[in-house]
N, C-alpha and C positions, 0 to 999 in steps of 0.2 A: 498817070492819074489825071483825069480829067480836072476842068474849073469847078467844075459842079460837086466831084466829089473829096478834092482839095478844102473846100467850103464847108463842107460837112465833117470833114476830119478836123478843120479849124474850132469849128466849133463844138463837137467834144471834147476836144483837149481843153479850149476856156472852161466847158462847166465841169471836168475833171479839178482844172486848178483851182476854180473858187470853192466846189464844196470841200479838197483839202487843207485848204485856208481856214473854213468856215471852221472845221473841226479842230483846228488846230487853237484857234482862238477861243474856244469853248473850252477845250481842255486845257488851257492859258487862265479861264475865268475862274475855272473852278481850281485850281491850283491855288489862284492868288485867293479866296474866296473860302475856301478848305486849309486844313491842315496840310506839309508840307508831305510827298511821300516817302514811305519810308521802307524799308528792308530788312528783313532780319534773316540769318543762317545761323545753323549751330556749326559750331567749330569741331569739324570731325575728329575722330581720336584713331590713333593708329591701330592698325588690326591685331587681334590676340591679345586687348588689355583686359587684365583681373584688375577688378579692386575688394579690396580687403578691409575693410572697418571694423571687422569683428575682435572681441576681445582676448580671440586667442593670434590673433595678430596670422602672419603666411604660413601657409599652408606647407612650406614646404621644415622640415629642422633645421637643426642648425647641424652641417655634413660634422663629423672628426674625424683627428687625426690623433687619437690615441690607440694606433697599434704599429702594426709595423711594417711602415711605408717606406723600408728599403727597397732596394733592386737587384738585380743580378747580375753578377761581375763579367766581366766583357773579359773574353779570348784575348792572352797574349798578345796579339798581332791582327788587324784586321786584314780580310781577302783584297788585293790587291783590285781596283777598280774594275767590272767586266769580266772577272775570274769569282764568281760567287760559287760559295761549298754546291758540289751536286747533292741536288735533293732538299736543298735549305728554302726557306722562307724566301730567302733575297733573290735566288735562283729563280724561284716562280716570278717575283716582281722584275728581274732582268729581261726572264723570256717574256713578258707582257710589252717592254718595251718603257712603261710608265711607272711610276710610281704614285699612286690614288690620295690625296691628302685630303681629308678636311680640315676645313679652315673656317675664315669668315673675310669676308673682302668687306667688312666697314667697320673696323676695329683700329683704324688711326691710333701709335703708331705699330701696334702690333701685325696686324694683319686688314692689306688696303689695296684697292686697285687703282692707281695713279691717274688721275684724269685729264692727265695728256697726254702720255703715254702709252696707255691702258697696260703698265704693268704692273702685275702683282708684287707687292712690295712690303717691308715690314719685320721687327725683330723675328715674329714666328716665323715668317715666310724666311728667311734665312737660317733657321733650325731646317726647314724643312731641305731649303737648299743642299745644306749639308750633307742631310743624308742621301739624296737623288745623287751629291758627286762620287759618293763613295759606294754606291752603287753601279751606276754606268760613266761615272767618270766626266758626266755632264752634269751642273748644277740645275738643269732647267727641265729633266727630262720628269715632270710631273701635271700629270693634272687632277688639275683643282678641284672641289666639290663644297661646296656650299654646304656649312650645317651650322642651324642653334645653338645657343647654350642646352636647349631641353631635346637636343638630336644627338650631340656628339656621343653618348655611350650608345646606343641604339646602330647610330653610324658605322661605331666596329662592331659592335654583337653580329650585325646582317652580313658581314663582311663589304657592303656598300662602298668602303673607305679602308686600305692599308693601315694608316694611324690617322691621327686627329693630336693636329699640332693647332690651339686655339686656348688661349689662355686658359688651360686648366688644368684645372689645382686636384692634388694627390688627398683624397678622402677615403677614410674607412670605408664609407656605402659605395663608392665609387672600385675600389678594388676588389669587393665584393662581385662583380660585374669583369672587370677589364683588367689589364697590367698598365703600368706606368715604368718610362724608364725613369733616370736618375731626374732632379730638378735639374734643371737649364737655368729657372730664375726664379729669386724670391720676391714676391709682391708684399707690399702692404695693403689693406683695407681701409679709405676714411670716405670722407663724404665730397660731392659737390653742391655749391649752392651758389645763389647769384649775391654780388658783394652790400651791402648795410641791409640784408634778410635778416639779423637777426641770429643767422643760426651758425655758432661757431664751433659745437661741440656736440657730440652724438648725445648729452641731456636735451640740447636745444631741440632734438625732434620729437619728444613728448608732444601730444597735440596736432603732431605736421605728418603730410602724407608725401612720401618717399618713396621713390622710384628703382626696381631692382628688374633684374633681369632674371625670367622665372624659374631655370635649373639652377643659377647661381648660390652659393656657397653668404652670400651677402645681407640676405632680408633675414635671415635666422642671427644672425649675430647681432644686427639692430636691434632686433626685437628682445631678445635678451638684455642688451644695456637700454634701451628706452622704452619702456611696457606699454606705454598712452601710442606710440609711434600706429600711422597707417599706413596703406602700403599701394604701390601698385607695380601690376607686373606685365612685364611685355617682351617679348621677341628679342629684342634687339635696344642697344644701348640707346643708337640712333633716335629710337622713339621716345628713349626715359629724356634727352635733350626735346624732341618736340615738344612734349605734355611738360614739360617747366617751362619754356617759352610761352606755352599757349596758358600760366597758372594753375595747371593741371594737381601739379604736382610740385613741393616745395621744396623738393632736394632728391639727390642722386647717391646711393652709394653700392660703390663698388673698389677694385685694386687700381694703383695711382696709376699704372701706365693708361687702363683703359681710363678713365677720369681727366689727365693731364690730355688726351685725345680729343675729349669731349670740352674741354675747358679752351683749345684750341680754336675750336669753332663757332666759341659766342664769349667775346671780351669780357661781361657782366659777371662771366662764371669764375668761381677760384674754390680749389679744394681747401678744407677746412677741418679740423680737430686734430687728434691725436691718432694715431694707427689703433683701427680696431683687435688686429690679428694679421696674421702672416699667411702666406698664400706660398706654396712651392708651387710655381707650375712645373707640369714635365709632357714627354709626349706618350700619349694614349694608344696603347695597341692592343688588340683581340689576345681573350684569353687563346693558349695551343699555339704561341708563337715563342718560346723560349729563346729559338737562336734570333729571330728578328728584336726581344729587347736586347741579348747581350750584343748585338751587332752595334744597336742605335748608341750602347752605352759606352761602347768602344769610339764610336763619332764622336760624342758629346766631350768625351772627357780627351781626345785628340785636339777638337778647337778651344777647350779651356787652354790647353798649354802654348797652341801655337798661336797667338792672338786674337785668332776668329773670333771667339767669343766678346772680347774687350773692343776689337773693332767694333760689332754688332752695337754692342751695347752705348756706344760714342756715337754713333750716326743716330741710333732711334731713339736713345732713352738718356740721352743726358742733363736732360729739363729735370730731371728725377735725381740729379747731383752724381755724385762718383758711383761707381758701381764695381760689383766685383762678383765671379760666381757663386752660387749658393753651393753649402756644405751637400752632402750627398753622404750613405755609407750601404757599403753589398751585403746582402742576408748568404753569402756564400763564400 
């Protein structure tokens, strides 16, 4: 570069610097001179939320369990691991190599994918266990699949998913659709809310709008004992925790293990009232599979005896006091 045009490069850089000075001092003047500025956003809300203010309260009933939500008694002896009946249910998921589970990887502490880890982990996730060992003799030979509460019967209907081990609960409208083996575990139903709200009892949510999960078994039973109650509904527990964070929403109800999960992850929260109702969970399988429930019931009721079950339930759920397995009885 020349002197001449070093000269001329000097000098549009100074009149660069003063007229951004210039401007910067103006936009200085009128700050102090004006109002301070300011911002506003709306606080997004998680995707797939209903809300419900109407007076006939969620759209969805309330599920029962007035008929008859036995099971089918499981074979003598189950097949030795790797040796499944030719022609069975377990056969086909052996020669597959996998066994297809839906589940839900953000259900702390039921069903969770560890995030240091990244393994799947969890009371259900260890139902599930079971059964994948007593298939191929590996606990682990399963993959996962992701499904809703408003997916899990769809899940098996498509055959998408072998069964659906995800907290849920054995309903009239529900067997109408799928089989259920025996319960694994009995849930209560109460509420969560943040601590001096106010709300200690399912009267207290007259007036307040509460948070369920939309295939859930949960917003019909509120709605029942508190008729003024509003509602809103969404995907996943996960978001009924945002939208009460964000005052969205003034409480949460669902069964204590998923609740005690959610109460985990924000100190302010504690479950509150009295048990709404009882919840059997069990695992979910496509109608047309007869030997696959008497298989899983023959699992189930092998880890009650041999500790399995009481192990499970001391590592994930003993925030939730003593435990012990739910009653169970065969239609055969």
């Amino acid at each position: 570069m020349s002197r001449r045009e070093f000269q001329r490069w000097l000098s549009v850089a100074v009149l660069a610097v003063a007229v951004t000075v210039g401007v910067a001092a103006c936009g200085q003047q009128a700050q102090e001179n004006g109002d301070p500025p300011t911002t506003t956003a709306e606080i997004p809300l998680p995707p797939d939320v209903s809300f419900d203010d109407s007076a006939n309260g969620p759209t969805q009933p309330t599920e029962s369990t007035d008929c008859d939500t036995s099971s089918l008694r499981p074979d003598e002896t189950l097949p030795a691991p790797g040796e499944m009946p030719r022609g069975s249910t377990m056969e086909e998921i052996e020669k597959r190599g996998r066994l297809v589970v839906g589940t839900d990887l953000g259900s702390n502490p039921l069903s969770f994918r560890d995030p240091l880890t990244g393994d799947v982990m969890g009371f259900d996730v260890d139902v599930a266990h079971w059964i994948s060992e007593a298939i191929f003799g590996d606990p682990n030979r399963i993959d996962y699949r992701m499904v809703s509460t408003d997916d899990r019967v769809d899940a098996l209907t498509n055959g998408s998913v072998d069964i659906v081990v995800k907290s849920m609960s054995i309903t009239c409208e529900r067997l109408a659709s799928i089989d259920f083996s025996i319960p694994y575990f009995q849930a209560s139903q109460r509420i969560l809310a943040y601590r001096h709200s106010g709300i200690e009892s399912v009267a207290d949510l007259n007036g307040k709008r509460v948070c369920a999960t939309s295939a859930s078994t949960s917003a019909g039973r509120v709605k029942a004992l508190a008729p003024k109650a509003k509602f809103a509904t969404t995907s996943s527990w996960a978001d009924c925790l945002v939208m009460m964070q964000q005052g969205r929403v003034d409480a949460i109800t669902s069964d204590t293990p998923i609740l005690a999960g959610i109460a985990a992850q924000d100190p302010w929260a504690k479950v509150v009232g009295e048990s709404l109702g009882a919840e059997n969970y069990a695992v979910g399988i496509a109608k047309g599979h007869p030997d696959l429930v008497r298989f899983i019931n023959g699992v189930l009721a092998q880890r009650r005896t041999d500790g399995s079950w009481q192990s499970s339930y001391n590592q994930w759920l003993s925030v939730l006091g003593p435990g012990s397995p739910p009653p169970y009885t065969y239609r055969d």
